[in-house]
Each structure stands twice: as C-alpha cells, then as structure tokens.
N, C-alpha and C positions, 0 to 999 in steps of 0.2 A: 624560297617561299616565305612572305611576312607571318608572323603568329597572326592567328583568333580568323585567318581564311577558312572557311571551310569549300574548295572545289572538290567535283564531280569524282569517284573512285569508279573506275570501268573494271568488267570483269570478264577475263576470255577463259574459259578452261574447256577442257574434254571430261567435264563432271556428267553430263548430262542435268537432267531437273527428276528424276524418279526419286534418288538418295536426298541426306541431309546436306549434303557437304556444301553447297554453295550457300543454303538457308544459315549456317554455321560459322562460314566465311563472316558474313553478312553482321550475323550479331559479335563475330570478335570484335569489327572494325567500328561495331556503331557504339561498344563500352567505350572505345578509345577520344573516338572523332563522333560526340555522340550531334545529329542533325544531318551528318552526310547524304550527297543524294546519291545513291547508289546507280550504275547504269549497266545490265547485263548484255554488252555486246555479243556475246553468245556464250552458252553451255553443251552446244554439239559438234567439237571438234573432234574428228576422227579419232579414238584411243590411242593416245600417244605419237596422233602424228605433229610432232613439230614443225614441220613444213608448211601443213596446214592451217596450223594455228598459226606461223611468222605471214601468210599469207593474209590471213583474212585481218590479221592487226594492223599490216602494211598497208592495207586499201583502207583503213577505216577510222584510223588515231587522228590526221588529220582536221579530222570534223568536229572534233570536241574543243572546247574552252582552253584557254590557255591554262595551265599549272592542274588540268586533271591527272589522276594519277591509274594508272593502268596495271593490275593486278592482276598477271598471266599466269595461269598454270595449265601447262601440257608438259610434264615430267615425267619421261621414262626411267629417267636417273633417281627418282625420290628415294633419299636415303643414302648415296652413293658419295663420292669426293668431288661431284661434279659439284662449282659453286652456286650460291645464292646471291642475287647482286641487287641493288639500288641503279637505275639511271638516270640521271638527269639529261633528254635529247629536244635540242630545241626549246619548242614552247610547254613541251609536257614531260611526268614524270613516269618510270616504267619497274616492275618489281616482278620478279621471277626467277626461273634457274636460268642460268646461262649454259643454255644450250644450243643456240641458233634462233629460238625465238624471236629474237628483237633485231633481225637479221634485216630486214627491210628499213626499220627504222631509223638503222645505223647506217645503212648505205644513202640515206634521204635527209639524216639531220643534223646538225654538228653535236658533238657531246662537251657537254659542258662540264658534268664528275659523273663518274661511277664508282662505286663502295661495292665491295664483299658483306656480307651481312654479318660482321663476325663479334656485332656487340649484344651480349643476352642480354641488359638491360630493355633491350625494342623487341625482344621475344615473348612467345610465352612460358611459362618457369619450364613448361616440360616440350621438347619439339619431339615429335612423331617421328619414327622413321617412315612413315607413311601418309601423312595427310598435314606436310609441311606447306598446304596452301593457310589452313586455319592458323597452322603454328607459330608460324616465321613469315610467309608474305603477306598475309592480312596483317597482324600488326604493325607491322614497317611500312604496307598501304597507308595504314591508317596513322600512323604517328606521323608522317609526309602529312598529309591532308591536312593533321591540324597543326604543321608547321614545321617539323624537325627539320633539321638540315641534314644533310645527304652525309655528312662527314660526321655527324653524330652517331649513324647507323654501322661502320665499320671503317673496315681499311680500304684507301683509295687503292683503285685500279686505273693501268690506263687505257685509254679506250679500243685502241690497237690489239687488247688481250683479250677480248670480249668473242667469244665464237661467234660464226658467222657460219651458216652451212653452205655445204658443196652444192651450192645446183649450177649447169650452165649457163645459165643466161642466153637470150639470143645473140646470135652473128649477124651484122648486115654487111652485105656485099651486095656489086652492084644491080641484081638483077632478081633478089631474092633475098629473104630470110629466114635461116634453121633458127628453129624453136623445140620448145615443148610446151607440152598440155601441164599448166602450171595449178589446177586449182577443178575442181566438179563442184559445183552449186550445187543447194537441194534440189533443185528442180534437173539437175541434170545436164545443164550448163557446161561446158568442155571452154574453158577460160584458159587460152594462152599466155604465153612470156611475150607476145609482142604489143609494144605498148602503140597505141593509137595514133600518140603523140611523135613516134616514128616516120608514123605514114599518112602526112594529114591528108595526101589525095585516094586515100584509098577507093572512097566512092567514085571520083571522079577517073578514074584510072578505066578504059575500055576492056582491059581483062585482067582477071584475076581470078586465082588458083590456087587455094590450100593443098596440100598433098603431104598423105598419112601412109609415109611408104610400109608401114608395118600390116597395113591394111589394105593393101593396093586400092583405096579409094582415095579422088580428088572433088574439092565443094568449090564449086565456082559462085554461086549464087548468092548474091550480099545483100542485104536490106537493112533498114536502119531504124526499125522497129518489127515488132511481131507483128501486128496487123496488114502490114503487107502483103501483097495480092503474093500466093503462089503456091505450089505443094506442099500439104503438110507433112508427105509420107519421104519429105527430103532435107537433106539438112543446107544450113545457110549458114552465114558469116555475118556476125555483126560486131559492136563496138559497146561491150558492156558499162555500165554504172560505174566499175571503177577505172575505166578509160584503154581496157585490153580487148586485142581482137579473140572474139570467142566462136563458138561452135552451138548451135541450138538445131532443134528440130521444134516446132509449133505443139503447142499440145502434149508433147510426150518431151520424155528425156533422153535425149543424143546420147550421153554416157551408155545407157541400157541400149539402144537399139544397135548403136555403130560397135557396143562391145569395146569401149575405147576407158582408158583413165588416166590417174595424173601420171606424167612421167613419158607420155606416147610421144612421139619422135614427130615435128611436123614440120611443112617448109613450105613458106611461104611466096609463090613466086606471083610479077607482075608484068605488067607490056602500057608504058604509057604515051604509045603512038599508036 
C-alpha cells in the first residue's frame, strides 16, 4: 500500500453497540489515520462465535475497495498464546487473531504476506489482556491504512500456518448433496453450505428435496423471492444474497419455528428428468 492513501477500515466484532468499545476502537485508529472512513460491517456477531464471524466476513469483504483494511475481532482467546496476525489477501488487508476467522478468505484469495504482530512500536504502549481490539488491532488497522507495510508490523508467517477451522464442507455426489446449516440470519434465515453456484439448475430441476434428517422433515418448495405466491405457515428454499441455498419461512423466522441452528445435518437431493 503507497503512503498518504487513506482506504476504508471495516469493522466485524461480537462487541455489540450498548458498551464503548467499538466507539474506542474507532478514536484509536482515527489519532493514527486521522480522515479514515470508517465502515461497521457488523457489531453483532454471536459471543465468541468465530464461525460466525469467518462466515459473515467470507460473504461480505468482497465488496469493498481494493486495499481496505478489515479489523476483526471475535476472540475467545484474548489474552492467551493464541497469535495476533497482519494479512495481506488478494485485493484487501485483514487484522485479527488467528483463529479461524479469516477462514473463508483464505480459502478464496491468494496471500500475498502475513506477519505475527510482534513489533510494539504499531501497539499501544500498554496491550490489555482483554480489549486487545483497541490495543493492538486497531492500531495495526490503522497504521495499514496510512500506509505501513505489512513487514514493518512483525514476523513473516507462512500462509499455510494460518488456522483455518474444522467445519465440513458439502459433498457432492451424484444424486445429492450432504451439507449443513452454515450461518442464521437476523431474520432467521437457515443459510446452508451449499453454494448456488453448484447447482445452477436448481430452479429448473422438476424435483427437489431438502431433508433435515435430525428432524424428520423435508422442504420441497423453492421460490426465488419471498413474494411468491404460497404458504406462509411453510418453509421454502431459496438462493440467498450471498449466493447459498437457504431455508426461510415468510414472515416469521424458520430458525424459531423448525427449532433448527447452525450446525443441523441437511441433504440435499434432486430428479432432473
């Protein structure tokens, strides 16, 4: 990143917005990189779910500018020997623990460097055992933004080292795909692992069949928007915003009524004659 740029610093945490702590974030980074535009990609990531948070950043870093810089904290580890890292992925930069967080991003982008955050000079004089987003990720955010190099901030890593969490991922075979419920939206949304882009005839296919063997129910019913003619008091299949096949009921939230969350076992089968 050239000096005197100032790009976009995003910000994911499971801070929520009641406390100070993202307001806090916000004014370390703006002493550093002072004009930054700041963009809060969310502040209600489930507590401490990492999952959650690698999920909602993997649908969503994309969209932004090239050379923003993304300033994640969902640490269950804060405080601990787990590391604090610098990435450089693709077109953008990524700052957090390494903990699986940036799990999508690295399965989607090349890495060009990552650093351990091991130089105090990019800290602040004193790092918290507990509120090392202010401490130590905001000002490495923000020193990126107004131009640091990545190799100024600590020791190279290779990108191979970098945690990556266990989830399964879908199977295809030829008649079917085992999945899971990867993600619940506010609204209650049941967002699968199966990417859209797997299955572009899905619409066009004469049958089709989710089945939640944990729940002995199956949803055959697809629509490609919610306005579509049919029960509200049933759920459907459709192809979310970030390109996954998801789970909705109209009106209400599928999660609550079908008693379902991330992690539920689902399998997807099809007939395309």
């Amino acid at each position: 990143m050239q000096q005197g740029t100032s790009p976009a610093i995003a910000l994911l945490t499971d801070f929520g917005i009641r406390d100070n702590f993202v307001g806090v974030m916000k004014g370390v980074m703006t002493r550093i990189a002072p004009g930054t535009t700041f963009i809060d990609l969310t502040h209600e990531i489930p507590p401490q779910d990492v999952s959650a948070g690698a999920w909602v950043l993997g649908t969503a870093y994309r969209y932004f500018p090239a050379g923003s810089v993304f300033v994640c904290v969902v640490d269950p580890g804060v405080g601990s020997t787990r590391d604090a890292v610098a990435i450089h992925a693709g077109d953008w930069y990524f700052v957090g623990p390494d903990n699986g967080l940036f799990h999508f991003v690295l399965a989607e982008q090349p890495v060009h460097a990552a650093v351990k955050l091991t130089n105090p000079a990019f800290h602040l004089p004193t790092v918290s055992a507990t509120f090392q987003g202010r401490d130590l990720f905001s000002p490495v955010g923000a020193h990126i933004a107004a131009g640091r190099h990545l190799l100024e901030l600590g020791e190279p890593v290779p990108a191979d080292s970098l945690r990556r969490l266990d989830l399964p991922g879908p199977v295809l075979k030829p008649d079917r795909i085992e999945a899971d419920v990867s993600y619940v939206d506010h609204f209650g949304n049941l967002v699968t692992s199966i990417a859209f882009a797997m299955l572009p005839d899905f619409f066009d296919w004469p049958v089709v069949r989710l089945l939640l063997p944990a729940k002995q129910l199956i949803i055959s019913e697809r629509r490609r928007f919610f306005a579509d003619q049919g029960d509200d008091a049933q759920p459907f299949l459709y192809v979310d915003s970030s390109g996954y096949i998801a789970i909705a009921m109209r009106n209400t939230s599928a999660a609550r009524s079908l008693n379902i969350g991330r992690g539920e076992a689902v399998t997807l089968i099809w007939r395309n004659t």
